[in-house]
N, C-alpha and C positions, 0 to 999 in steps of 0.2 A: 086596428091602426093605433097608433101612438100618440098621446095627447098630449098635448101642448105641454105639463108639467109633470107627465108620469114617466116615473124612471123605471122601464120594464125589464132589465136585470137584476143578477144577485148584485150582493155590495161586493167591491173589491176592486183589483185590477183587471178590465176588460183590454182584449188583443182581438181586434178586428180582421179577419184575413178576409180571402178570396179563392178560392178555390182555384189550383193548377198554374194559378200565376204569382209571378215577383214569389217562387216560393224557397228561395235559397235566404231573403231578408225576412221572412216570417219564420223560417226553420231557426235563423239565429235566434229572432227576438225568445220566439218559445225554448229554444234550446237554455238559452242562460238564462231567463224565469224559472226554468227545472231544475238544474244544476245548483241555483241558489235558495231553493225552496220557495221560492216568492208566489204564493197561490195569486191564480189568474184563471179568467173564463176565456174559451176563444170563442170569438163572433165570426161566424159564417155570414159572411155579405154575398156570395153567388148563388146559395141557393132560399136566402131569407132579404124579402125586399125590404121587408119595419127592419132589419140590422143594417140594409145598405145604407135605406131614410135617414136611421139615426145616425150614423156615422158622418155621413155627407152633411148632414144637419150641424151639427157640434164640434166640427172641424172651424175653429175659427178663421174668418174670413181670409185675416193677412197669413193666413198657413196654408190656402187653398193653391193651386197651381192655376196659371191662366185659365186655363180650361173649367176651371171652378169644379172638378172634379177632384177631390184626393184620393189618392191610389193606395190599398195598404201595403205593409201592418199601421195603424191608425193605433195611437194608445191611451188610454184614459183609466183613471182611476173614478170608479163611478163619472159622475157628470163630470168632473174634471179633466179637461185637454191635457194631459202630460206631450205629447207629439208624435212627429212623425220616426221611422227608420232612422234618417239621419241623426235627428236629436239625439234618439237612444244611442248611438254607437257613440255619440261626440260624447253624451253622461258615463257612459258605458268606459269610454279611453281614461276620461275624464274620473274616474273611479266616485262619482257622483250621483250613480245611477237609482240609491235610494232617495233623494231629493229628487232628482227627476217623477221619479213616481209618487212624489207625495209622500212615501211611509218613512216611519221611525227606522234606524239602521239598527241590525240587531245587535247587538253586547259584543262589541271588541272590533266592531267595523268603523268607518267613517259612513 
């Protein structure tokens, strides 16, 4: 189990998916993290319950849907909330997308 202040992945950009579902917003998120070399881990939340906890866990509140349940792709730079689908495609349009995630943009980008 997961303790209260232990961060049990590597460091970097975590992408939380779900196995078989919402999988056309997970295949983009991953798709243009590859395409722009942006190293990232994927979190399997259907078949790892400590990845569902954490995720569900660290989604902050006011980003949760009624249901108090968020749905992925879920995105975070280590412990960091970056956001949901939505957010990324709006940083994503927004050509923002490395402040979304927290990192430096590489030499000749914004």
């Amino acid at each position: 189990l997961l303790l209260e202040n232990n961060f049990p992945f590597k460091e970097g950009i975590l992408v939380f998916l779900f196995s078989n579902q919402i999988k056309k917003k997970q295949q983009e998120v991953v798709g243009f993290l590859e395409a722009n070399k942006i190293d990232f881990q994927q979190m399997d939340i259907a078949g790892d319950e400590d990845n569902r906890k954490w995720m569900r866990e660290n989604v902050p509140g006011e980003k949760k849907p009624q249901n108090g349940i968020p749905l992925p792709p879920q995105i975070f730079n280590e412990e960091r909330y970056c956001g949901d689908f939505e957010s990324f495609f709006s940083a994503k349009e927004e050509n923002i997308i490395y402040s979304f995630l927290g990192l430096a943009p590489p030499p000749g980008t914004k």
